[in-house]
DSSP file (Angstrom, degrees, kcal/mol; ACC not computed):
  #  RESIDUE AA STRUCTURE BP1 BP2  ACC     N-H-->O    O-->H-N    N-H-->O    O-->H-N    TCO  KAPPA ALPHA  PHI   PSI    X-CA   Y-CA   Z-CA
    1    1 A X     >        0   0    0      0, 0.0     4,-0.6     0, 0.0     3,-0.4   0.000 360.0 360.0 360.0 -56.0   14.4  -45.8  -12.1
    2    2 A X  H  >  +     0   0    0      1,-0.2     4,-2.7     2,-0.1     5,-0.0   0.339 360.0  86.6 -82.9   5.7   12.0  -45.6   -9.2
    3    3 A X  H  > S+     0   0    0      2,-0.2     4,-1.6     3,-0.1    -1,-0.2   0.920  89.3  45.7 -24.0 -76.7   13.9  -47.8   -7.1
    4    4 A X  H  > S+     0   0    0     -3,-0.4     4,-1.1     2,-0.3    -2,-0.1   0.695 115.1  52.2 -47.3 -46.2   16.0  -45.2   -5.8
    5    5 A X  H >X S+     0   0    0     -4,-0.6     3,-1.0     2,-0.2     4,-0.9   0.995 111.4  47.1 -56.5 -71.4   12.7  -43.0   -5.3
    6    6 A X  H >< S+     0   0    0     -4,-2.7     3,-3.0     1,-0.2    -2,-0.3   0.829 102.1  61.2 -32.4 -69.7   11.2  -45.8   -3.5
    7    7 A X  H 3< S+     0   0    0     -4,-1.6    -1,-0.2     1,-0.3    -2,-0.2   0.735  97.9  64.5 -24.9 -59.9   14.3  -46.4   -1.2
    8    8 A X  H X< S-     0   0    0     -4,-1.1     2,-1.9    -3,-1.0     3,-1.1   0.881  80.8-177.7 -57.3 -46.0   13.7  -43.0    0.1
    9    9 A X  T << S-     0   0    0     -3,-3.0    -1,-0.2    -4,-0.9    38,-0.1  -0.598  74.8  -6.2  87.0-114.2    9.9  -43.7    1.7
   10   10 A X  T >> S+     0   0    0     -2,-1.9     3,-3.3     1,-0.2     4,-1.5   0.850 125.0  77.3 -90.6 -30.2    8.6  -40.4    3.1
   11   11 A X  H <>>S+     0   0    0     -3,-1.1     4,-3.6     1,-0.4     5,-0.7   0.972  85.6  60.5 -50.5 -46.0   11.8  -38.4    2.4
   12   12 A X  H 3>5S+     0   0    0      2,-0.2     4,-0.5     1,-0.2    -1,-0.4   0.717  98.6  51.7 -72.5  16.6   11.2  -38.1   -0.7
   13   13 A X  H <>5S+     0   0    0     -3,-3.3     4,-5.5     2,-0.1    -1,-0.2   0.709 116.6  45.2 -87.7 -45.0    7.7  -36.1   -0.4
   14   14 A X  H  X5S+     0   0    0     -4,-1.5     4,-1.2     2,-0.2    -2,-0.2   0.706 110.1  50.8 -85.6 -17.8    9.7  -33.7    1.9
   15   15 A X  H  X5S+     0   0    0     -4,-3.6     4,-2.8    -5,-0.2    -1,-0.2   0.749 116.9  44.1 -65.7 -36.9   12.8  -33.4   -0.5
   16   16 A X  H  X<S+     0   0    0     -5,-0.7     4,-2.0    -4,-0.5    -2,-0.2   0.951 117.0  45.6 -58.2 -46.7    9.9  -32.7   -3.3
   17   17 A X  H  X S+     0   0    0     -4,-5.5     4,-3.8     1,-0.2    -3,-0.1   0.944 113.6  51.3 -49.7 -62.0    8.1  -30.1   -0.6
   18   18 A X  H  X S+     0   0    0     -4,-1.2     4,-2.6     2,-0.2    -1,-0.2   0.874 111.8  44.5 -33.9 -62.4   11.5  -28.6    0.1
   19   19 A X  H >X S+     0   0    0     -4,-2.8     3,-1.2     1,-0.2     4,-0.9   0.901 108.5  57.5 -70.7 -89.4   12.2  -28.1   -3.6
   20   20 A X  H 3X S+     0   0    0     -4,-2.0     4,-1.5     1,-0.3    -1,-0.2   0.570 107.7  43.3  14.0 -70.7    9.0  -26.7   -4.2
   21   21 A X  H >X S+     0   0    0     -4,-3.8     4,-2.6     1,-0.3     3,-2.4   0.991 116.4  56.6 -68.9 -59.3    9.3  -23.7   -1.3
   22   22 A X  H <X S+     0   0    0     -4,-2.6     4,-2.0    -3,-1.2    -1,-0.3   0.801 103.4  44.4 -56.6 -47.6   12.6  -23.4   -2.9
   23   23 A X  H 3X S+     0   0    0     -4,-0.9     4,-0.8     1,-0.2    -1,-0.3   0.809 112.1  57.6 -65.0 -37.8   11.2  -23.0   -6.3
   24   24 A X  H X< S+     0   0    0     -3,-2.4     3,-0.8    -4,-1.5     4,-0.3   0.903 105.1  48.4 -52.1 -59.9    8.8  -20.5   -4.5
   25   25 A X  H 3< S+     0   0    0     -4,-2.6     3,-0.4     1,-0.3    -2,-0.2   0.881 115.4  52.4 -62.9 -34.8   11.7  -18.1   -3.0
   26   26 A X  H 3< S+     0   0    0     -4,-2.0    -1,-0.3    -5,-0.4    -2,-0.3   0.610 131.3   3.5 -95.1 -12.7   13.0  -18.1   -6.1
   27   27 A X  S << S-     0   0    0     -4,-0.8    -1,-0.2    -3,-0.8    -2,-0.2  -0.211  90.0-159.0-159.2  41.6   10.5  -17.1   -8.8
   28   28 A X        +     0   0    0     -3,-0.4    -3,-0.1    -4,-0.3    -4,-0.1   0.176  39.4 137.6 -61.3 155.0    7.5  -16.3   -6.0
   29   29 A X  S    S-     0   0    0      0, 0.0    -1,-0.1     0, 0.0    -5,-0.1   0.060  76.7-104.2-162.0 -21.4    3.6  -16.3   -7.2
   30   30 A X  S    S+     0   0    0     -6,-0.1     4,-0.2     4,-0.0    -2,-0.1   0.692  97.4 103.3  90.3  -4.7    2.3  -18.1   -4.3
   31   31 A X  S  > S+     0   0    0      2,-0.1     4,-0.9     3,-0.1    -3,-0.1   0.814  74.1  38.2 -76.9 -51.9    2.0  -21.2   -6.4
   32   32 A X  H  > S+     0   0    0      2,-0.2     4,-1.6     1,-0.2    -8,-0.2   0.436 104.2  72.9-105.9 -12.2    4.6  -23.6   -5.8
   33   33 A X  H  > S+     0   0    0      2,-0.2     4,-2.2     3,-0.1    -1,-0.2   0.918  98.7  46.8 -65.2 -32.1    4.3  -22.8   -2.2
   34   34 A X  H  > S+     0   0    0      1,-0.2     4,-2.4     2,-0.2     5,-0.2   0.936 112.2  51.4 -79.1 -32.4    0.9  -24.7   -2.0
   35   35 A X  H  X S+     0   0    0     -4,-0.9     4,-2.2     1,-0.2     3,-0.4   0.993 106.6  48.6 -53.4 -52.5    2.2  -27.5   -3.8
   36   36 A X  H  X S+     0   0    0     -4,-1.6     4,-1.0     1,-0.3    -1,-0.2   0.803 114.2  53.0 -70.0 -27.5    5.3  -28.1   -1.6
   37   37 A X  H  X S+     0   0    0     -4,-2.2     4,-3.7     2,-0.2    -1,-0.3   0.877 110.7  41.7 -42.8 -54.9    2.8  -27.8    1.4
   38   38 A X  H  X S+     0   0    0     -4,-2.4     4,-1.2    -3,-0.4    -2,-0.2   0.992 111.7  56.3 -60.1 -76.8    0.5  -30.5    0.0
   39   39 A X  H  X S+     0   0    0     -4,-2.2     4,-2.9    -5,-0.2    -2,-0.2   0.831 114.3  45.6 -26.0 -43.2    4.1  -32.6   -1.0
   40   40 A X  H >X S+     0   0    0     -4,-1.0     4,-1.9    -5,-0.3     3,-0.5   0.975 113.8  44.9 -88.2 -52.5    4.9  -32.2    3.2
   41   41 A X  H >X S+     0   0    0     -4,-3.7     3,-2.5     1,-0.2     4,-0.8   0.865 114.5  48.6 -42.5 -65.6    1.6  -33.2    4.4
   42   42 A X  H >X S+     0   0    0     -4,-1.2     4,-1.8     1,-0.3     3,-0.7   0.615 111.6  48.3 -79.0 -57.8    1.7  -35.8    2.0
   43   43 A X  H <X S+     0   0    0     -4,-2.9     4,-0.8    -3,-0.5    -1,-0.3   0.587 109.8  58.1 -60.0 -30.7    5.2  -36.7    3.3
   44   44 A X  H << S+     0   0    0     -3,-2.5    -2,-0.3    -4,-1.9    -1,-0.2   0.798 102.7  46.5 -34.0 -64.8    3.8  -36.6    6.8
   45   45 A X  H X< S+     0   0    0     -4,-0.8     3,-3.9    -3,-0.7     4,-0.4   0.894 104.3  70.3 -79.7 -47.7    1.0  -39.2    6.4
   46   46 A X  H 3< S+     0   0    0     -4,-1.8     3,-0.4     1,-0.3    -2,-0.2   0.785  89.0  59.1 -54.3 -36.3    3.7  -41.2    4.9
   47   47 A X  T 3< S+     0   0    0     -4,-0.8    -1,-0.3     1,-0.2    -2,-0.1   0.403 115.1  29.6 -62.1  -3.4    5.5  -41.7    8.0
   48   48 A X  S <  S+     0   0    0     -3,-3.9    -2,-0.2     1,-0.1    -1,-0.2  -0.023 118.4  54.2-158.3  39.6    2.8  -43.3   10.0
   49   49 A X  S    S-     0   0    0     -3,-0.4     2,-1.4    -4,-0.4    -1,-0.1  -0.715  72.5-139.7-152.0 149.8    1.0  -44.9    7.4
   50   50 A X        +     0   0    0     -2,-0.1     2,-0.3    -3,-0.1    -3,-0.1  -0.608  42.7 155.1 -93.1 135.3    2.5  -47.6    4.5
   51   51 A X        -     0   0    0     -2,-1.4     2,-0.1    -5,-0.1    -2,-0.1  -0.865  41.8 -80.4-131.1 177.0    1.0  -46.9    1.6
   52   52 A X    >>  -     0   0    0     -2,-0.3     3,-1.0     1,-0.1     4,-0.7  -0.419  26.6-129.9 -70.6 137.7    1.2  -47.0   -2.2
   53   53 A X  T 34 S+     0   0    0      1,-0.3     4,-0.5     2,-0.2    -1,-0.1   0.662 114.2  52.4 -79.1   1.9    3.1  -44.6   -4.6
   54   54 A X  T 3> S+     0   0    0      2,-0.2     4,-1.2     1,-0.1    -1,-0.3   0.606 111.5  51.3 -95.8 -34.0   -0.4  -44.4   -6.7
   55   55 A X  H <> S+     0   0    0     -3,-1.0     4,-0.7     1,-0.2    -2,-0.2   0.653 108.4  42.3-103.3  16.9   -1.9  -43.5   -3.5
   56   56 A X  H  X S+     0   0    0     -4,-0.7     4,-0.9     2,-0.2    -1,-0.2   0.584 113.8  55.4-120.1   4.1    0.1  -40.9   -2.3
   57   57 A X  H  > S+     0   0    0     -4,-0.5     4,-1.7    -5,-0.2    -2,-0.1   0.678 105.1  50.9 -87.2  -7.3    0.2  -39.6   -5.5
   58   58 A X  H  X S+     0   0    0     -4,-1.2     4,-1.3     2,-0.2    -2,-0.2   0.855 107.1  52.2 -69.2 -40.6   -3.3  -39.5   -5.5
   59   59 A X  H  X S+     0   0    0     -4,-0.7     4,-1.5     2,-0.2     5,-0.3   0.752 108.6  52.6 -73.4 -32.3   -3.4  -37.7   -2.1
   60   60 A X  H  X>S+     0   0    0     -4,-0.9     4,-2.9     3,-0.2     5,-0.6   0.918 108.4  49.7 -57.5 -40.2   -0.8  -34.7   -3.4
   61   61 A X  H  X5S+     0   0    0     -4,-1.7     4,-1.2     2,-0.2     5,-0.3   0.962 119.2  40.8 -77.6 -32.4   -3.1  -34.1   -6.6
   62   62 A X  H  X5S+     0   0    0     -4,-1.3     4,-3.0     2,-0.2    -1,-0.2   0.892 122.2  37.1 -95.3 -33.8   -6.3  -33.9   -3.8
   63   63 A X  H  X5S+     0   0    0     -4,-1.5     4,-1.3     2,-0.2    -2,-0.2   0.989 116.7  58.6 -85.3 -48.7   -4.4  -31.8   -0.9
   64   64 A X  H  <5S+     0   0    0     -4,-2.9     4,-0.3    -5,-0.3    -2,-0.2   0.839 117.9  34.0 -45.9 -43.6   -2.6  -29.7   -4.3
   65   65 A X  H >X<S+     0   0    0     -4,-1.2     3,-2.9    -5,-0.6     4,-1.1   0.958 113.3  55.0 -81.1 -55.1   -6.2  -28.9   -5.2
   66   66 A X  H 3X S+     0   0    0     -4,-3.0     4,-0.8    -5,-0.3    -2,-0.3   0.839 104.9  62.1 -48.4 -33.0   -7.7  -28.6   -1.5
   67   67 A X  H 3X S+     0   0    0     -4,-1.3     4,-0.6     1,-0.2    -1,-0.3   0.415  86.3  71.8 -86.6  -2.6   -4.9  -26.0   -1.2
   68   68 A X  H <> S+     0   0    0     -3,-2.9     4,-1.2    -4,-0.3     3,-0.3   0.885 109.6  29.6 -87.1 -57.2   -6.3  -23.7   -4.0
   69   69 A X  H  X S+     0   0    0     -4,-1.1     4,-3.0    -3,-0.3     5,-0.2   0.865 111.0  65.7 -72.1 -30.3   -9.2  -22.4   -2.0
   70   70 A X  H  X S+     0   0    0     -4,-0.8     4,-3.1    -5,-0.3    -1,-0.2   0.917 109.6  40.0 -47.7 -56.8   -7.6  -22.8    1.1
   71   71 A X  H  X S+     0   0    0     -4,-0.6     4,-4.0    -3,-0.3    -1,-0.2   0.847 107.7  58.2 -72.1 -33.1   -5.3  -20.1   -0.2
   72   72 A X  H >X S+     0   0    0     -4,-1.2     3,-1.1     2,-0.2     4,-0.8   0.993 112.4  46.2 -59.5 -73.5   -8.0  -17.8   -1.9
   73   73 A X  H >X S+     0   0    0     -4,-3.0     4,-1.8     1,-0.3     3,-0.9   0.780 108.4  54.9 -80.3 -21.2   -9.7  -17.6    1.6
   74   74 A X  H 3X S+     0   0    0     -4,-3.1     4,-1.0     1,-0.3    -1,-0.3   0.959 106.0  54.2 -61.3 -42.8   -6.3  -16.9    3.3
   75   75 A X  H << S+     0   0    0     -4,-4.0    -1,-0.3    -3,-1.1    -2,-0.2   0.565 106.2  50.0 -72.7   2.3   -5.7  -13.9    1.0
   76   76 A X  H X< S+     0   0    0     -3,-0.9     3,-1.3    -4,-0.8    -2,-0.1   0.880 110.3  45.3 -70.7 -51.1   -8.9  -12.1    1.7
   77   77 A X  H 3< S+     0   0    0     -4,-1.8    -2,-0.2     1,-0.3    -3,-0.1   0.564 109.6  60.3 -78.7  -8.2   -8.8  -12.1    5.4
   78   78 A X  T 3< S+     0   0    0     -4,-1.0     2,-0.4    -5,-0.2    -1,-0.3   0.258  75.9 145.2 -83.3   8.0   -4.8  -11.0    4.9
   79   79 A X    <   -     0   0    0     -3,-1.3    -3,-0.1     1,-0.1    -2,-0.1  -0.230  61.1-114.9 -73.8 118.6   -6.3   -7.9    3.1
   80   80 A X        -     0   0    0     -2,-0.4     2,-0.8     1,-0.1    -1,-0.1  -0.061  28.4-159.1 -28.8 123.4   -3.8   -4.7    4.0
   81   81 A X        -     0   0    0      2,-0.0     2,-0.1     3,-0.0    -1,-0.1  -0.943  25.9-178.9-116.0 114.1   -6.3   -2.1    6.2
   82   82 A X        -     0   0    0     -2,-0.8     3,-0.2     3,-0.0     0, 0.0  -0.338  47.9-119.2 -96.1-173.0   -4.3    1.6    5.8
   83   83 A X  S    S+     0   0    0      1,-0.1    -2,-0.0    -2,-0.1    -1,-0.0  -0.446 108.2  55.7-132.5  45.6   -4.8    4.7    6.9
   84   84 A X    >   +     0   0    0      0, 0.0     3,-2.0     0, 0.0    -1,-0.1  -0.309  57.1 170.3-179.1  46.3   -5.1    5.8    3.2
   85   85 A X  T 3  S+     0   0    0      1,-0.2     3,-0.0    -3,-0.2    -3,-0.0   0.414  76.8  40.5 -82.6  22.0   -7.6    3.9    1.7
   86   86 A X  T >  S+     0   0    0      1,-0.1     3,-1.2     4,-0.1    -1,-0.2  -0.136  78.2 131.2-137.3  14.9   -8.0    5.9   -1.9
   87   87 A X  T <  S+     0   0    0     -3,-2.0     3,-0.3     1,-0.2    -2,-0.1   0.885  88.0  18.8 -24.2 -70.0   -3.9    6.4   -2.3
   88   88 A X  T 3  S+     0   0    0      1,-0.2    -1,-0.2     2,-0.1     3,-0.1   0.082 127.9  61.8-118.9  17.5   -3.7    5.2   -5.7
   89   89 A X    <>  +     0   0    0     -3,-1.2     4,-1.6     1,-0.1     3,-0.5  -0.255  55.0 153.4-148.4  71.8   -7.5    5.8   -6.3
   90   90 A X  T  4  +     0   0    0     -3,-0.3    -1,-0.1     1,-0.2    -3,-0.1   0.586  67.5  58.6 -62.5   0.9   -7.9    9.3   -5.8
   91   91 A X  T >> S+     0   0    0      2,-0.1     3,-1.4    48,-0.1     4,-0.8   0.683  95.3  68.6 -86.3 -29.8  -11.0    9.8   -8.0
   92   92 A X  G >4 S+     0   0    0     -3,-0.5     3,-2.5     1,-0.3     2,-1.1   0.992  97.2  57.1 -64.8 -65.9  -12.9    7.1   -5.7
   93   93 A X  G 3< S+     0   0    0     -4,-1.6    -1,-0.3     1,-0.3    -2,-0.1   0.173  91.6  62.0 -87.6  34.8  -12.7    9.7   -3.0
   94   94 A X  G X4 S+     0   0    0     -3,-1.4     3,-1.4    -2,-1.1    40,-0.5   0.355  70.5 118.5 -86.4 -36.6  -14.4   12.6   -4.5
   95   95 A X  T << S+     0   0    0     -3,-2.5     2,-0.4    -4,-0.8    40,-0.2  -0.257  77.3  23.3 -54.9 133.7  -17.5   10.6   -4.8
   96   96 A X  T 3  S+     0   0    0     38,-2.9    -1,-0.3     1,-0.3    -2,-0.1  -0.507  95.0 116.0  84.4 -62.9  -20.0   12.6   -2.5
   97   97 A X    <   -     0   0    0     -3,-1.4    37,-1.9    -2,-0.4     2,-0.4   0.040  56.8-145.0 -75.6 159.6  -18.6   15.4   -2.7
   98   98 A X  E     +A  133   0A   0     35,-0.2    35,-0.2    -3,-0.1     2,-0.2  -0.973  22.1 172.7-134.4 141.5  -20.0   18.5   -4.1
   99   99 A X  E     -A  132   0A   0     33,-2.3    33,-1.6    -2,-0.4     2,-1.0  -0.692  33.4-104.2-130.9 153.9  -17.9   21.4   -6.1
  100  100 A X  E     -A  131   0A   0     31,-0.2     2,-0.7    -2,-0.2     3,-0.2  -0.758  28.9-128.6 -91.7 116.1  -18.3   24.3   -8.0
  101  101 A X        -     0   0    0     -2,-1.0    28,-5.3    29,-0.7    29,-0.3  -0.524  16.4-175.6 -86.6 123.4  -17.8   24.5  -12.2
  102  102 A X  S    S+     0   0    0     -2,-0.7     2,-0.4     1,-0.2    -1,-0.2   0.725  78.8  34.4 -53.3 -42.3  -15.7   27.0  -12.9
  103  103 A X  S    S-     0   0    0     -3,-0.2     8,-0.5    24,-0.1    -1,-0.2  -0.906  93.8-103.9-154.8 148.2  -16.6   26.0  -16.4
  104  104 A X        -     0   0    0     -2,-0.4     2,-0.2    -3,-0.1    23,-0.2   0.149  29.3-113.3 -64.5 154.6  -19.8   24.7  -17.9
  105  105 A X        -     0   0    0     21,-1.4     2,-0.3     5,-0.1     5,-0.2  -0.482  38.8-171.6 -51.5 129.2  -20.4   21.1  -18.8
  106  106 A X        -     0   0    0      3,-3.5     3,-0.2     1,-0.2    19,-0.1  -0.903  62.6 -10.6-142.6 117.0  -20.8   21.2  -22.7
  107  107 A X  S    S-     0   0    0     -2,-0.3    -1,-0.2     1,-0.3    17,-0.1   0.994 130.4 -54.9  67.7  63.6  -22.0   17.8  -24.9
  108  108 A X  S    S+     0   0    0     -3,-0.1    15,-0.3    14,-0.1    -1,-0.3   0.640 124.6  88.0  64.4  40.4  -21.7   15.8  -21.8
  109  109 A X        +     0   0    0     13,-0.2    -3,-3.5    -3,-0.2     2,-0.2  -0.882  34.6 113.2 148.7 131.7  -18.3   16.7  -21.3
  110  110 A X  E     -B  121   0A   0     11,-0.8    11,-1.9    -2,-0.2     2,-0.3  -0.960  47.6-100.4-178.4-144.1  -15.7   19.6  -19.5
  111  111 A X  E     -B  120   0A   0     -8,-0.5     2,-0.3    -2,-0.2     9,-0.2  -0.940  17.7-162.9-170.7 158.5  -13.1   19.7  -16.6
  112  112 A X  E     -B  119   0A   0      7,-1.9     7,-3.0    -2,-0.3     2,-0.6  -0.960  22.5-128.9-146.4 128.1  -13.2   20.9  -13.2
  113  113 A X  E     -B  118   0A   0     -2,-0.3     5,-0.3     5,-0.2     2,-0.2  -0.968  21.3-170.2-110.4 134.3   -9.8   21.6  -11.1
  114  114 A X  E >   -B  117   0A   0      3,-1.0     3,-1.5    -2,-0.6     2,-0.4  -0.974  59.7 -50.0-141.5  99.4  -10.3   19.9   -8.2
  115  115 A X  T 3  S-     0   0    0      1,-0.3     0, 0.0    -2,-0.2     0, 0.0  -0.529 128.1 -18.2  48.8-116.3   -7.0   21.1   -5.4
  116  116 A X  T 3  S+     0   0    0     -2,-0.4    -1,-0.3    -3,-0.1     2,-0.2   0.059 126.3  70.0-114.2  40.2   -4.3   20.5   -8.0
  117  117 A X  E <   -B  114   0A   0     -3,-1.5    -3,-1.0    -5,-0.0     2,-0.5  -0.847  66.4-133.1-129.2 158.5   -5.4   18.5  -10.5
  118  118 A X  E     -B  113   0A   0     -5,-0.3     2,-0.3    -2,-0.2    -5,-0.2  -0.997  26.6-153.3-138.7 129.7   -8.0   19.1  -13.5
  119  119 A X  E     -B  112   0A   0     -7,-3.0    -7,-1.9    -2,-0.5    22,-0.1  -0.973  16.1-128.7-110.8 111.7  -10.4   16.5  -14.0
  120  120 A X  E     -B  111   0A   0     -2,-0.3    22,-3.9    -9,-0.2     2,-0.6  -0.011  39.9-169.7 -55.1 134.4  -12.2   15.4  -17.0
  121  121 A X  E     -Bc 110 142A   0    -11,-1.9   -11,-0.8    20,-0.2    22,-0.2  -0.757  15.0-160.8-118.9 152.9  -15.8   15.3  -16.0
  122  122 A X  E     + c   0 143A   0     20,-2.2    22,-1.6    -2,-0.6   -13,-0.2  -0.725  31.2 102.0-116.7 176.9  -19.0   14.0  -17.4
  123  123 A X        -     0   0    0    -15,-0.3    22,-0.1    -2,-0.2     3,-0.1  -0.839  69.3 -35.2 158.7-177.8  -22.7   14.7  -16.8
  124  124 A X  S    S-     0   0    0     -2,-0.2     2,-2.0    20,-0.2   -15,-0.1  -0.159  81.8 -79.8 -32.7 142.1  -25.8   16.5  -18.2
  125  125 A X        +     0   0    0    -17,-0.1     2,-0.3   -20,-0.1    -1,-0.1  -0.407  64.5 177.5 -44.4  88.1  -25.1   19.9  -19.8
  126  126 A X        -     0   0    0     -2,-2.0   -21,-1.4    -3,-0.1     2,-0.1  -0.876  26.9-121.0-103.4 138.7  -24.8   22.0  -16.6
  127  127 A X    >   -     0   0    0     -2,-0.3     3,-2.2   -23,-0.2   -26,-0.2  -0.310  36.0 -84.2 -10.6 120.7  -24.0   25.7  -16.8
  128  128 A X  T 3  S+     0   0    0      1,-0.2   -26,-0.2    -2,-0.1    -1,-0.2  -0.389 113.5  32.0 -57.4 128.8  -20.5   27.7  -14.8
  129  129 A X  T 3  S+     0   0    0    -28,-5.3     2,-0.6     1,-0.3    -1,-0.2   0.231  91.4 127.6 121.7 -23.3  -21.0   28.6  -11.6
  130  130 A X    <   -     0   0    0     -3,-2.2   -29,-0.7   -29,-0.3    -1,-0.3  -0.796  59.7-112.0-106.5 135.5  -23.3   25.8  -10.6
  131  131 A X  E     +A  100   0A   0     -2,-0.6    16,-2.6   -31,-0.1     2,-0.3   0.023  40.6 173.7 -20.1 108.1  -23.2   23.3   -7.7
  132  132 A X  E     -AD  99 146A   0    -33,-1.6   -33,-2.3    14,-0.3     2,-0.3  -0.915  19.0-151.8-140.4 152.9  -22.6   20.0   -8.8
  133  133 A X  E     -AD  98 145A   0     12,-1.7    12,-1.3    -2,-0.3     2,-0.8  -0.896  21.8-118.0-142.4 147.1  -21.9   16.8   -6.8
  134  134 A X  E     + D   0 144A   0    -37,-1.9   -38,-2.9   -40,-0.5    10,-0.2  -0.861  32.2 170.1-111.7 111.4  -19.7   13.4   -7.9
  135  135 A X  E     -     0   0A   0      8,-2.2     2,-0.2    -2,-0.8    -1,-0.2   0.414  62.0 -10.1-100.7   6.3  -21.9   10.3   -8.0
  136  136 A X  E     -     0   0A   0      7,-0.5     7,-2.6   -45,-0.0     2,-0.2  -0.748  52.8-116.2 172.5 161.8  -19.3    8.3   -9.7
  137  137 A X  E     - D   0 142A   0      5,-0.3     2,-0.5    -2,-0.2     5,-0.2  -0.651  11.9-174.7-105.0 128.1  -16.2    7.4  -11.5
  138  138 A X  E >   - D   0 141A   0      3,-0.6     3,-2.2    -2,-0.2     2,-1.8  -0.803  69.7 -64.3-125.8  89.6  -15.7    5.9  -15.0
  139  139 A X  T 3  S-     0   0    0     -2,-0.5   -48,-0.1     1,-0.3    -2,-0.1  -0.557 120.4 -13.9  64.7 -77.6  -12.0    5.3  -15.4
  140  140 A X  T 3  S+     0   0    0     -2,-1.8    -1,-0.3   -49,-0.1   -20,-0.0   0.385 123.5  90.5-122.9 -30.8  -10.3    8.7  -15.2
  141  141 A X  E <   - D   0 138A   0     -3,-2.2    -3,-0.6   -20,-0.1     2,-0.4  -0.082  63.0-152.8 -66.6 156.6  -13.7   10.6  -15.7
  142  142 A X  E     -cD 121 137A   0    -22,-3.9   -20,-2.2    -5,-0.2     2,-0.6  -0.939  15.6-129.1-132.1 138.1  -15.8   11.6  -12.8
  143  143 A X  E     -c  122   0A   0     -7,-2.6    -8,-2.2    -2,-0.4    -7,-0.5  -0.638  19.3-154.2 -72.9 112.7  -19.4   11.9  -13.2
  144  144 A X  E     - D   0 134A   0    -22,-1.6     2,-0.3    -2,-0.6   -20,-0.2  -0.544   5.0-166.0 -98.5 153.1  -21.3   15.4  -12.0
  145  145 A X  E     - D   0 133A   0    -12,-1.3   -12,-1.7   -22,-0.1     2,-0.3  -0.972  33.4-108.1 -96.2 115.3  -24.9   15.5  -11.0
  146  146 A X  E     - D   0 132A   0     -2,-0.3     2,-0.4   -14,-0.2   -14,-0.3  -0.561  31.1-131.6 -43.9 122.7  -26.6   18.8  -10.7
  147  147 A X        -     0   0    0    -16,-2.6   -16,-0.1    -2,-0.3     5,-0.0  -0.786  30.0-128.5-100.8 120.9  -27.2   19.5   -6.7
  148  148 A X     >  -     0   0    0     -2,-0.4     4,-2.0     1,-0.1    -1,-0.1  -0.058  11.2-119.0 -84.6 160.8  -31.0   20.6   -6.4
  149  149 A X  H  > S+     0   0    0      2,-0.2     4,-1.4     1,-0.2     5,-0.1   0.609 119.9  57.6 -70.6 -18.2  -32.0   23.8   -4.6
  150  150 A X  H >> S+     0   0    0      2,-0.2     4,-1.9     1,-0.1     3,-0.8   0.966 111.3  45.2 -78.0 -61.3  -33.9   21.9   -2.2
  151  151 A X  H 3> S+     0   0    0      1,-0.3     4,-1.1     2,-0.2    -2,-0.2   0.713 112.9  49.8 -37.8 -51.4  -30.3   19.9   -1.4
  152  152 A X  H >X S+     0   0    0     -4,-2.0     3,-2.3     2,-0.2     4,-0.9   0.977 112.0  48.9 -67.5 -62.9  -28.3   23.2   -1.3
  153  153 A X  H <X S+     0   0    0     -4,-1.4     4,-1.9    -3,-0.8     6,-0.3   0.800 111.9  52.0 -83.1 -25.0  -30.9   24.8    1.2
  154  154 A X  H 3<>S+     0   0    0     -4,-1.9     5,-1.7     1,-0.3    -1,-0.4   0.737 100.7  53.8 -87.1  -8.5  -30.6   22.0    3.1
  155  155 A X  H <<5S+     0   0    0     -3,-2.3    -1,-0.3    -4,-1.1    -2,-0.3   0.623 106.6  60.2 -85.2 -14.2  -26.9   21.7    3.5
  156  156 A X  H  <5S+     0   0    0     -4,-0.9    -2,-0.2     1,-0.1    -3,-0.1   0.813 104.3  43.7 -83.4 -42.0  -27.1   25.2    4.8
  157  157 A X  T  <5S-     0   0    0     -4,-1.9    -2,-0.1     2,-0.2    -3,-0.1   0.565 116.0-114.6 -99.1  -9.0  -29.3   24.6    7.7
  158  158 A X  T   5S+     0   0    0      1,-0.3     2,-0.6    -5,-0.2    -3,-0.2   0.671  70.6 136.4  98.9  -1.0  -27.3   21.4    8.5
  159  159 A X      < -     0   0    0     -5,-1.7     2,-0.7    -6,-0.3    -1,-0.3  -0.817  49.3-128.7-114.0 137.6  -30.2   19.0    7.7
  160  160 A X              0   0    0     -2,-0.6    -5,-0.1     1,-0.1    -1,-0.0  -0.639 360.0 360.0 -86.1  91.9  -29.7   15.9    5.8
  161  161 A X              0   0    0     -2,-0.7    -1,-0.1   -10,-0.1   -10,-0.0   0.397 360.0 360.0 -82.2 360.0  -31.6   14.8    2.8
């Protein structure tokens, strides 16, 4: 049965590699591409040096593994940089900013339309009408702060607390 395997030599690392990427194009995850990579190095060394089928399977399972981090750090540094960076997380970019409630904070709880959306909000009881600022996001929610009179007087005069 492994006759026929054998016969092959290195080929058969690089028919394995081959199927592999194939397997990749066909049902992609980014998975079976690092294997069939490891399987062509592997097929590689095997062409200028003779070795044992226990040790070159031993050298897939260690480049198969080496290829796991290998990949992690290639998908950071690949990370998309747009010219939209809160597209699909428009709450994120509210954070800073400060708004006026149209209607008061009641039990921790109210909504504020914010351009053309209304947004549940969270926060202290605060009173309509008063300046309030979004220090952060909880799923859908956004969280209000009251904005202090020293803060307000100082956004008027331009100076930054």
């Amino acid at each position: 049965m492994l006759t026929p395997l054998a016969s092959l030599g290195a080929w058969d690392w690089f028919i394995a590699g081959g199927l592999l990427l194939v397997l990749e194009v066909l049902a992609p995850g980014a998975f079976m591409a690092w294997l069939g990579v490891a399987a062509l190095v592997v097929g590689g060394i095997s062409l200028y040096v003779d070795w044992t089928w226990q040790a070159q399977f031993i050298a897939f399972a260690v480049f198969s593994v080496a290829a796991v981090p290998l990949w992690q750090r290639l998908a950071m540094e690949v990370g998309v940089k747009t010219d939209q960076p809160f597209l699909n997380r428009r709450a994120e970019a509210f954070i800073g900013r400060t708004f006026t409630l149209e209607k008061p904070i009641v039990d921790g709880s109210g909504t504020i339309g914010i351009d053309d959306t209304v947004w549940r909000i969270t926060g202290i009881d605060i009173p309509a009408g008063s300046r309030v600022r979004v220090t952060r996001v909880d799923g859908t929610a956004l969280h209000m702060d009251l904005v202090s009179d020293h803060e307000r007087v100082a956004a008027r005069a331009g100076i930054k607390s």
